[in-house]
N, C-alpha and C positions, 0 to 999 in steps of 0.2 A: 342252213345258213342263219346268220344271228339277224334278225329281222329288223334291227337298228341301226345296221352296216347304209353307210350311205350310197351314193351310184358310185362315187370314185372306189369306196373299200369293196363294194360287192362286185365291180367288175375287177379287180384286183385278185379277188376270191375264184372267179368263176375262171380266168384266164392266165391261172399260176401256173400253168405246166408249160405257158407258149414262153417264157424265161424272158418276156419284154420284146419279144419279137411280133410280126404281123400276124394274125393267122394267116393272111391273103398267101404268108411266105411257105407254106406249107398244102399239103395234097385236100382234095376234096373228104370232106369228114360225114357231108351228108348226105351221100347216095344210099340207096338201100339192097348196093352190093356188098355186104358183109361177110365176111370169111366164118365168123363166127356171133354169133348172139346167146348171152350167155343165160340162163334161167336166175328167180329173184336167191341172190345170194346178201349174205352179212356184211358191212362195210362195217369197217373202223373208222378208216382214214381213206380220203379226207372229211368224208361224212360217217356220222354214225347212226344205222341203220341199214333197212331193207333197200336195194337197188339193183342193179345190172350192169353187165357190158358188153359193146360190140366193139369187135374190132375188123376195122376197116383196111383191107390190101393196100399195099401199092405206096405211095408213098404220103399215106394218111397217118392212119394213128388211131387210135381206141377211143370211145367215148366210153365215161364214167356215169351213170344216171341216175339219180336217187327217188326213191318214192315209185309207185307202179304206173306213173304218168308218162316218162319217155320210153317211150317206145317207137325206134324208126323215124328220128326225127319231130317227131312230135315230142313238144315239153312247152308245160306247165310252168312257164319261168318265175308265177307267183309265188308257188309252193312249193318245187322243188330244186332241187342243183344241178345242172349240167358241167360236165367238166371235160377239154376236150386235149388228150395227150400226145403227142405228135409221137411217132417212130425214133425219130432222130431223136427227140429229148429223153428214150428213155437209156440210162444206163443199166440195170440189170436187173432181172427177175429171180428173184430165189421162191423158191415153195417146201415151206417143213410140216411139219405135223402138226396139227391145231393142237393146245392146249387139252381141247375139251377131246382130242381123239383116241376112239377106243382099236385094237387091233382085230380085223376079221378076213377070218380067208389070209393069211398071213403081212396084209398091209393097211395101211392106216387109212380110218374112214373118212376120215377130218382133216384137211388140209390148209393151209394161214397160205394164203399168195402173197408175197410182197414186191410192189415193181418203183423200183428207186429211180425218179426222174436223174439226171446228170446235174442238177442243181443241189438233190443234198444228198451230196456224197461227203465222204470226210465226216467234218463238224458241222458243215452247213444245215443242216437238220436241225441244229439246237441256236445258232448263230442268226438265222433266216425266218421268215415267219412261213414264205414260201419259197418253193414248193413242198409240199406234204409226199412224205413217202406213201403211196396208194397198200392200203392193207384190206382183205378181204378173207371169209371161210371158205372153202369150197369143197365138197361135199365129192369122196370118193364113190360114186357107185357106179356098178357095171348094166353096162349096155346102154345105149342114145335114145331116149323117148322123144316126146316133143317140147319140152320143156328148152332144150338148147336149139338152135335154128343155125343158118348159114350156108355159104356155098362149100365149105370147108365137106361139110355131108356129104353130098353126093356121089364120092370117090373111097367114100370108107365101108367096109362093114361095121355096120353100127352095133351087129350084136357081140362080136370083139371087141369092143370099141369101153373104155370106161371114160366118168366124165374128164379124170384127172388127165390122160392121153388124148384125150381129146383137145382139151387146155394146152396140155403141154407143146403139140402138133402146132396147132394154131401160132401160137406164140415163137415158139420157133423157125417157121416159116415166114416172119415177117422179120423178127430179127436177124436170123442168121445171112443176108447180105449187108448186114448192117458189122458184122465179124462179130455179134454178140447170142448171148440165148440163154436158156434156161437152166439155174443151178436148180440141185433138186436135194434137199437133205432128208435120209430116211435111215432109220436104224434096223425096218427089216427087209430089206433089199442092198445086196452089194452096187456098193458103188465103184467103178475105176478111178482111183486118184493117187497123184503121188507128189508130197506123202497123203495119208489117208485123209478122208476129214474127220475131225473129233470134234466136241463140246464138252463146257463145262459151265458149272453156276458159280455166279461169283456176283456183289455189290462194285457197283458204279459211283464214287464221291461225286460231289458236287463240281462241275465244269465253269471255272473262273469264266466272267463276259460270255455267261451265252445261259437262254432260259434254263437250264437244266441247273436247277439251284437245290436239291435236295439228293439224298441216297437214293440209289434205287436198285434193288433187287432181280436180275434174270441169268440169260443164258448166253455166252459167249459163243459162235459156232463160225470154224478156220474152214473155209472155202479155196476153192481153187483159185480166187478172183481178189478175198480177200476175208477180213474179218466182221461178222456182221453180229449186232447186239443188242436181245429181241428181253424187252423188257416194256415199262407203257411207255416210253421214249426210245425207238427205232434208232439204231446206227449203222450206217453200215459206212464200212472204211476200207476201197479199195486201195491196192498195193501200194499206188503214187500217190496215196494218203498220206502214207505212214512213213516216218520219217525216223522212226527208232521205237523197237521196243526192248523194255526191261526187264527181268522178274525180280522185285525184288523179297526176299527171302527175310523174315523176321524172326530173333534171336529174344526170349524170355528169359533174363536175368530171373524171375519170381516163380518159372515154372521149377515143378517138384515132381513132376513126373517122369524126367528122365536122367539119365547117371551124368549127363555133358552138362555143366556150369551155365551154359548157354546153348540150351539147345534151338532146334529152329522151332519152329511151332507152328508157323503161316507162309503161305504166302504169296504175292500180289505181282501187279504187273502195271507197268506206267507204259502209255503210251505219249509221241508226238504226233498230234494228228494235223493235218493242212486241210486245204477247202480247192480240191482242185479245179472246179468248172471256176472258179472267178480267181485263179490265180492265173489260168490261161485265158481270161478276158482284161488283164492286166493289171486287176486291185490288187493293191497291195493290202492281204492278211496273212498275220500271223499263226504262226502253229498254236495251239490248244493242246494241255496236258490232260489225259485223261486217268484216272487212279484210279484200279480195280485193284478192291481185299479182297478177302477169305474165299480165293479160288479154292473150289474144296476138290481132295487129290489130291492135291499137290504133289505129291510126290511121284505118284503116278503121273498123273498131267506135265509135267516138268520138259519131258524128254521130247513130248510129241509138240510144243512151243517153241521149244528151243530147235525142233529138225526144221518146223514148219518157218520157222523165221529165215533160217540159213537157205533152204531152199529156195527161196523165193525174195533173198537180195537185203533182208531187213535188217537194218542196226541194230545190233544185238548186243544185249552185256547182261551179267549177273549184279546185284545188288545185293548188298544186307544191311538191316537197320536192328541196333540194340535194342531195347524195352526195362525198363525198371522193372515195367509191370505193363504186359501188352494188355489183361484182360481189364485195367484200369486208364489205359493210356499216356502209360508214364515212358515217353521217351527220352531213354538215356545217348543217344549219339545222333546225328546226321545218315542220309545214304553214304556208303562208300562199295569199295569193289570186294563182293564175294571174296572171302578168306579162302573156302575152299571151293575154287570154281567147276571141280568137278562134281560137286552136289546135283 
Protein backbone atom coordinates (compact mmCIF):
# COMPACT_ATOMS: atom_id res chain seq x y z
CA UNK A 1 0.00 0.00 0.00
CA UNK A 2 1.28 3.50 -0.96
CA UNK A 3 2.00 4.87 2.49
CA UNK A 4 0.67 8.50 1.48
CA UNK A 5 -2.81 7.11 0.60
CA UNK A 6 -5.09 8.98 3.16
CA UNK A 7 -7.88 7.00 5.45
CA UNK A 8 -10.64 7.69 2.70
CA UNK A 9 -8.09 6.31 -0.32
CA UNK A 10 -6.59 3.49 1.89
CA UNK A 11 -9.99 2.20 2.97
CA UNK A 12 -11.02 2.42 -0.73
CA UNK A 13 -7.86 0.29 -1.22
CA UNK A 14 -8.45 -2.25 1.47
CA UNK A 15 -12.35 -2.69 0.66
CA UNK A 16 -12.39 -2.82 -3.33
CA UNK A 17 -13.61 -6.33 -3.70
CA UNK A 18 -16.95 -5.51 -1.27
CA UNK A 19 -17.97 -3.36 -4.97
CA UNK A 20 -19.39 -0.47 -2.31
CA UNK A 21 -21.53 -2.66 -0.51
CA UNK A 22 -21.43 -3.48 3.50
CA UNK A 23 -19.19 -6.11 4.54
CA UNK A 24 -21.94 -6.54 7.44
CA UNK A 25 -23.86 -7.72 3.88
CA UNK A 26 -21.83 -10.63 3.48
CA UNK A 27 -20.75 -14.09 5.58
CA UNK A 28 -18.44 -14.10 8.46
CA UNK A 29 -14.63 -13.71 7.03
CA UNK A 30 -12.97 -14.22 10.43
CA UNK A 31 -13.53 -17.53 11.98
CA UNK A 32 -10.68 -19.78 11.86
CA UNK A 33 -12.77 -22.45 9.99
CA UNK A 34 -11.09 -22.32 6.78
CA UNK A 35 -11.47 -24.75 3.98
CA UNK A 36 -8.31 -23.94 2.96
CA UNK A 37 -5.07 -21.88 3.98
CA UNK A 38 -2.66 -21.48 1.48
CA UNK A 39 1.24 -21.48 2.10
CA UNK A 40 3.52 -17.90 1.33
CA UNK A 41 2.93 -17.73 -2.40
CA UNK A 42 3.89 -14.62 -5.27
CA UNK A 43 1.27 -11.94 -5.58
CA UNK A 44 1.10 -9.58 -8.48
CA UNK A 45 -2.04 -8.08 -8.05
CA UNK A 46 -3.34 -6.45 -6.14
CA UNK A 47 -0.13 -6.30 -4.04
CA UNK A 48 3.19 -7.11 -5.12
CA UNK A 49 5.00 -9.41 -3.19
CA UNK A 50 5.16 -12.40 -0.79
CA UNK A 51 1.52 -13.12 0.87
CA UNK A 52 -1.25 -15.85 1.39
CA UNK A 53 -4.81 -16.98 1.34
CA UNK A 54 -7.48 -18.58 3.00
CA UNK A 55 -10.58 -19.21 1.99
CA UNK A 56 -13.53 -19.21 4.02
CA UNK A 57 -16.86 -21.84 3.40
CA UNK A 58 -19.99 -20.98 3.29
CA UNK A 59 -21.07 -17.82 2.38
CA UNK A 60 -17.81 -15.88 3.07
CA UNK A 61 -15.10 -15.43 0.64
CA UNK A 62 -11.32 -15.55 0.63
CA UNK A 63 -8.98 -13.26 2.35
CA UNK A 64 -5.85 -11.93 0.44
CA UNK A 65 -2.87 -11.13 3.13
CA UNK A 66 0.23 -9.64 2.41
CA UNK A 67 3.49 -9.80 4.21
CA UNK A 68 3.96 -13.03 6.77
CA UNK A 69 1.95 -11.09 9.54
CA UNK A 70 -1.70 -12.20 8.72
CA UNK A 71 -2.19 -15.15 9.65
CA UNK A 72 -5.68 -16.32 11.11
CA UNK A 73 -7.03 -13.08 11.56
CA UNK A 74 -4.23 -11.57 12.92
CA UNK A 75 -2.85 -8.32 10.75
CA UNK A 76 -0.53 -5.86 11.11
CA UNK A 77 -2.72 -3.18 9.57
CA UNK A 78 0.55 -0.87 9.70
CA UNK A 79 2.44 -2.67 7.50
CA UNK A 80 0.60 -4.75 5.69
CA UNK A 81 -2.69 -5.20 3.36
CA UNK A 82 -5.57 -7.11 4.03
CA UNK A 83 -7.95 -7.67 1.43
CA UNK A 84 -11.24 -9.29 1.93
CA UNK A 85 -13.17 -11.00 -1.30
CA UNK A 86 -16.66 -12.06 -0.90
CA UNK A 87 -17.94 -15.45 -2.92
CA UNK A 88 -20.53 -13.73 -4.60
CA UNK A 89 -18.26 -10.97 -6.09
CA UNK A 90 -16.12 -13.25 -7.68
CA UNK A 91 -16.68 -13.85 -11.33
CA UNK A 92 -14.22 -16.51 -12.57
CA UNK A 93 -10.92 -18.22 -11.95
CA UNK A 94 -8.74 -19.24 -14.73
CA UNK A 95 -5.25 -20.75 -13.90
CA UNK A 96 -2.53 -21.15 -16.91
CA UNK A 97 1.02 -21.71 -16.81
CA UNK A 98 3.28 -19.36 -15.17
CA UNK A 99 5.61 -17.64 -17.54
CA UNK A 100 8.60 -18.77 -15.47
CA UNK A 101 7.09 -22.55 -15.87
CA UNK A 102 9.25 -25.30 -16.67
CA UNK A 103 7.45 -29.04 -17.69
CA UNK A 104 8.19 -32.07 -15.14
CA UNK A 105 6.56 -35.31 -14.93
CA UNK A 106 4.59 -34.19 -17.93
CA UNK A 107 2.93 -30.97 -16.36
CA UNK A 108 3.66 -27.55 -15.48
CA UNK A 109 5.48 -26.69 -12.24
CA UNK A 110 4.49 -23.12 -12.18
CA UNK A 111 1.15 -21.98 -12.24
CA UNK A 112 -0.25 -17.74 -12.62
CA UNK A 113 -3.96 -18.10 -10.67
CA UNK A 114 -5.98 -15.42 -11.79
CA UNK A 115 -9.64 -14.73 -9.88
CA UNK A 116 -11.63 -11.72 -11.73
CA UNK A 117 -13.93 -10.09 -9.20
CA UNK A 118 -17.45 -9.36 -11.31
CA UNK A 119 -16.36 -5.61 -11.30
CA UNK A 120 -13.62 -6.00 -13.97
CA UNK A 121 -14.87 -7.74 -16.42
CA UNK A 122 -14.99 -6.44 -19.93
CA UNK A 123 -12.99 -3.14 -19.95
CA UNK A 124 -13.68 -2.26 -16.44
CA UNK A 125 -10.20 -3.34 -15.61
CA UNK A 126 -8.63 -0.39 -17.64
CA UNK A 127 -11.69 2.00 -17.15
CA UNK A 128 -12.00 1.44 -13.02
CA UNK A 129 -9.17 1.89 -10.66
CA UNK A 130 -11.01 -0.79 -8.67
CA UNK A 131 -11.43 -3.66 -8.30
CA UNK A 132 -7.93 -5.39 -9.28
CA UNK A 133 -7.88 -8.65 -10.99
CA UNK A 134 -6.25 -10.91 -7.85
CA UNK A 135 -3.00 -12.53 -9.83
CA UNK A 136 -0.76 -14.92 -8.00
CA UNK A 137 2.10 -18.03 -8.66
CA UNK A 138 1.42 -21.21 -7.50
CA UNK A 139 3.73 -23.64 -7.21
CA UNK A 140 2.79 -27.30 -8.87
CA UNK A 141 4.13 -29.92 -6.56
CA UNK A 142 2.97 -33.29 -5.49
CA UNK A 143 1.84 -34.33 -2.24
CA UNK A 144 0.30 -31.88 1.10
CA UNK A 145 3.10 -31.13 3.63
CA UNK A 146 2.26 -28.52 6.29
CA UNK A 147 2.89 -25.68 4.49
CA UNK A 148 -1.14 -25.57 3.20
CA UNK A 149 -3.65 -26.12 6.33
CA UNK A 150 -7.50 -26.28 6.45
CA UNK A 151 -10.47 -28.31 6.83
CA UNK A 152 -10.61 -29.07 3.22
CA UNK A 153 -7.44 -31.95 4.55
CA UNK A 154 -9.06 -34.05 6.41
CA UNK A 155 -11.12 -35.96 3.80
CA UNK A 156 -8.21 -36.23 1.28
CA UNK A 157 -5.31 -38.45 0.73
CA UNK A 158 -2.78 -36.00 0.82
CA UNK A 159 -0.06 -38.13 -0.70
CA UNK A 160 -2.29 -38.17 -4.00
CA UNK A 161 -3.00 -35.09 -3.48
CA UNK A 162 -0.72 -32.20 -5.46
CA UNK A 163 -0.78 -28.43 -4.42
CA UNK A 164 -2.48 -27.43 -7.72
CA UNK A 165 -5.80 -30.03 -7.04
CA UNK A 166 -5.68 -29.12 -4.05
CA UNK A 167 -6.44 -25.35 -5.02
CA UNK A 168 -8.50 -26.33 -7.69
CA UNK A 169 -10.86 -28.65 -5.22
CA UNK A 170 -11.08 -26.00 -2.82
CA UNK A 171 -12.06 -23.28 -5.13
CA UNK A 172 -14.53 -25.22 -6.70
CA UNK A 173 -16.45 -26.24 -3.95
CA UNK A 174 -17.24 -22.85 -2.96
CA UNK A 175 -18.00 -21.74 -6.41
CA UNK A 176 -19.69 -24.36 -7.91
CA UNK A 177 -23.21 -23.38 -6.11
CA UNK A 178 -22.54 -20.30 -7.13
CA UNK A 179 -23.06 -22.00 -11.09
CA UNK A 180 -19.41 -20.95 -11.58
CA UNK A 181 -15.67 -22.57 -11.22
CA UNK A 182 -12.41 -23.10 -12.32
CA UNK A 183 -11.12 -22.75 -16.03
CA UNK A 184 -7.82 -24.29 -16.20
CA UNK A 185 -5.60 -23.73 -19.48
CA UNK A 186 -2.77 -26.39 -20.08
CA UNK A 187 -0.99 -27.50 -23.16
CA UNK A 188 -0.03 -30.80 -21.65
CA UNK A 189 -3.13 -32.14 -20.50
CA UNK A 190 -6.21 -32.64 -22.61
CA UNK A 191 -8.90 -30.65 -22.06
CA UNK A 192 -12.76 -31.34 -23.05
CA UNK A 193 -14.00 -28.22 -24.88
CA UNK A 194 -16.04 -27.45 -27.76
CA UNK A 195 -14.63 -25.90 -29.89
CA UNK A 196 -11.10 -26.42 -28.39
CA UNK A 197 -9.27 -23.87 -26.45
CA UNK A 198 -6.39 -22.24 -28.34
CA UNK A 199 -3.95 -19.19 -27.81
CA UNK A 200 -2.08 -16.79 -29.60
CA UNK A 201 0.34 -13.66 -29.22
CA UNK A 202 -0.50 -10.78 -30.52
CA UNK A 203 0.00 -6.56 -29.55
CA UNK A 204 -2.96 -4.71 -27.78
CA UNK A 205 -3.04 -0.72 -29.18
CA UNK A 206 -3.82 1.73 -26.97
CA UNK A 207 -7.61 1.83 -25.48
CA UNK A 208 -9.28 5.38 -26.12
CA UNK A 209 -10.84 6.70 -22.23
CA UNK A 210 -9.39 4.07 -20.19
CA UNK A 211 -5.58 3.80 -18.40
CA UNK A 212 -4.30 1.41 -20.88
CA UNK A 213 -2.48 4.32 -23.04
CA UNK A 214 0.35 2.49 -24.53
CA UNK A 215 1.01 -0.94 -26.88
CA UNK A 216 1.37 -3.76 -25.23
CA UNK A 217 2.70 -7.14 -26.08
CA UNK A 218 1.08 -10.78 -24.73
CA UNK A 219 -1.18 -13.82 -25.07
CA UNK A 220 -4.77 -13.90 -26.26
CA UNK A 221 -6.37 -17.38 -24.68
CA UNK A 222 -10.46 -18.33 -26.02
CA UNK A 223 -11.98 -20.13 -23.05
CA UNK A 224 -15.14 -21.67 -22.58
CA UNK A 225 -16.39 -18.46 -20.73
CA UNK A 226 -14.64 -16.10 -22.78
CA UNK A 227 -11.64 -14.36 -24.01
CA UNK A 228 -9.01 -13.62 -21.57
CA UNK A 229 -5.71 -11.33 -22.25
CA UNK A 230 -2.69 -11.96 -20.15
CA UNK A 231 -0.16 -9.34 -20.63
CA UNK A 232 1.09 -6.54 -17.54
CA UNK A 233 -2.55 -5.24 -18.00
CA UNK A 234 -5.12 -8.43 -17.38
CA UNK A 235 -8.37 -8.53 -19.61
CA UNK A 236 -10.58 -10.70 -19.38
CA UNK A 237 -13.83 -10.38 -21.46
CA UNK A 238 -16.75 -12.68 -20.92
CA UNK A 239 -19.27 -13.49 -23.69
CA UNK A 240 -21.93 -10.57 -22.69
CA UNK A 241 -18.75 -8.46 -22.98
CA UNK A 242 -18.47 -8.84 -26.37
CA UNK A 243 -20.44 -7.16 -28.61
CA UNK A 244 -18.60 -8.02 -32.08
CA UNK A 245 -15.65 -9.32 -33.09
CA UNK A 246 -13.56 -8.76 -36.40
CA UNK A 247 -10.39 -10.09 -38.14
CA UNK A 248 -9.23 -7.81 -39.94
CA UNK A 249 -6.91 -9.05 -42.76
CA UNK A 250 -4.16 -6.50 -44.03
CA UNK A 251 -3.35 -6.17 -47.90
CA UNK A 252 0.65 -4.76 -48.64
CA UNK A 253 0.58 -2.85 -51.84
CA UNK A 254 4.83 -2.56 -51.17
CA UNK A 255 5.18 -6.33 -50.34
CA UNK A 256 7.42 -8.22 -52.97
CA UNK A 257 7.41 -11.33 -51.74
CA UNK A 258 4.44 -12.84 -53.22
CA UNK A 259 3.09 -13.21 -56.93
CA UNK A 260 -0.65 -11.42 -55.67
CA UNK A 261 -0.42 -7.44 -56.21
CA UNK A 262 -1.85 -7.39 -52.85
CA UNK A 263 -1.24 -9.79 -50.98
CA UNK A 264 -2.27 -10.31 -47.26
CA UNK A 265 0.55 -10.10 -45.03
CA UNK A 266 -1.21 -9.67 -41.44
CA UNK A 267 -3.63 -9.82 -39.45
CA UNK A 268 -5.55 -8.38 -36.58
CA UNK A 269 -8.75 -8.50 -34.79
CA UNK A 270 -11.02 -5.46 -33.33
CA UNK A 271 -13.04 -6.03 -30.68
CA UNK A 272 -16.35 -4.27 -29.01
CA UNK A 273 -16.01 -4.64 -25.64
CA UNK A 274 -18.93 -3.42 -22.75
CA UNK A 275 -18.43 -3.29 -18.92
CA UNK A 276 -21.12 -5.56 -17.85
CA UNK A 277 -21.35 -5.46 -13.79
CA UNK A 278 -22.24 -1.69 -14.14
CA UNK A 279 -24.29 -1.80 -17.14
CA UNK A 280 -26.66 -4.18 -14.95
CA UNK A 281 -26.41 -1.63 -12.01
CA UNK A 282 -27.70 0.74 -14.63
CA UNK A 283 -24.70 3.33 -15.65
CA UNK A 284 -24.81 4.14 -18.66
CA UNK A 285 -21.22 3.01 -20.48
CA UNK A 286 -20.28 2.83 -23.58
CA UNK A 287 -18.65 0.01 -25.50
CA UNK A 288 -14.61 0.40 -25.97
CA UNK A 289 -12.64 -0.71 -29.13
CA UNK A 290 -10.07 -2.86 -28.65
CA UNK A 291 -7.18 -3.27 -31.67
CA UNK A 292 -5.08 -6.39 -31.73
CA UNK A 293 -2.10 -6.52 -34.77
CA UNK A 294 0.31 -9.04 -35.57
CA UNK A 295 -1.61 -11.96 -34.36
CA UNK A 296 1.05 -14.41 -35.39
CA UNK A 297 -0.51 -17.54 -37.48
CA UNK A 298 -2.74 -16.13 -38.84
CA UNK A 299 -3.47 -18.10 -41.15
CA UNK A 300 -3.60 -21.02 -39.10
CA UNK A 301 -5.23 -19.04 -36.26
CA UNK A 302 -8.04 -17.75 -38.65
CA UNK A 303 -10.26 -20.71 -38.66
CA UNK A 304 -10.22 -21.60 -34.86
CA UNK A 305 -11.68 -17.46 -34.19
CA UNK A 306 -13.74 -17.62 -36.60
CA UNK A 307 -15.43 -21.38 -35.21
CA UNK A 308 -15.04 -20.07 -31.78
CA UNK A 309 -16.94 -16.72 -32.46
CA UNK A 310 -19.99 -18.51 -34.34
CA UNK A 311 -20.22 -21.00 -31.66
CA UNK A 312 -20.78 -19.04 -28.98
CA UNK A 313 -23.28 -16.19 -30.57
CA UNK A 314 -20.44 -13.38 -31.49
CA UNK A 315 -20.72 -10.87 -34.13
CA UNK A 316 -18.64 -11.77 -36.56
CA UNK A 317 -17.39 -10.40 -39.96
CA UNK A 318 -14.10 -10.35 -42.02
CA UNK A 319 -12.44 -7.05 -42.67
CA UNK A 320 -9.47 -5.93 -44.97
CA UNK A 321 -7.55 -2.93 -44.95
CA UNK A 322 -4.98 -1.81 -47.88
CA UNK A 323 -1.26 -0.46 -47.10
CA UNK A 324 0.82 1.52 -49.39
CA UNK A 325 3.38 0.20 -47.28
CA UNK A 326 2.26 -1.77 -43.95
CA UNK A 327 5.90 -2.06 -42.83
CA UNK A 328 6.03 1.89 -42.93
CA UNK A 329 2.37 2.64 -42.05
CA UNK A 330 1.23 3.94 -45.02
CA UNK A 331 -2.41 3.43 -45.42
CA UNK A 332 -3.93 3.36 -48.48
CA UNK A 333 -7.90 2.65 -47.86
CA UNK A 334 -10.42 2.59 -44.89
CA UNK A 335 -11.79 -0.99 -43.20
CA UNK A 336 -14.26 -2.55 -45.57
CA UNK A 337 -15.66 -6.04 -46.14
CA UNK A 338 -13.20 -9.03 -46.94
CA UNK A 339 -12.91 -9.38 -50.85
CA UNK A 340 -12.57 -12.80 -50.43
CA UNK A 341 -14.50 -13.95 -47.39
CA UNK A 342 -13.45 -17.37 -47.54
CA UNK A 343 -9.82 -16.44 -46.59
Amino acid sequence: MDPNLNDQARRQWNMQYFLGKDPSEFGEFGSDAYTLISPQVEFIAPFAGWGHLELKGGSGGMRLCSGPGNVLGITDQGEDDLFLLPWDHVEQVVIVPDPSSKVVNGADDMLRVFIIPTGATGVSAVTKQYPQIVQFKWHNRRGIDGSIRGTMLDMRDLLKETHFSILRTALDEELGPLGKGVLVYTQHAKTVSKPPLFNCSAVLSPIMGTFLTEKSEGSLLFLPSGIIWLADTVLYLPFNSLKSLHLLFIRDEASATAEDRSPIVAMGMILSVTEPFYEAQGHAVGAKTLHFTNIENFASVEPSIQNYSLAHGINFMKLEQTFYDYAQGQMMTGYMPLADPAM
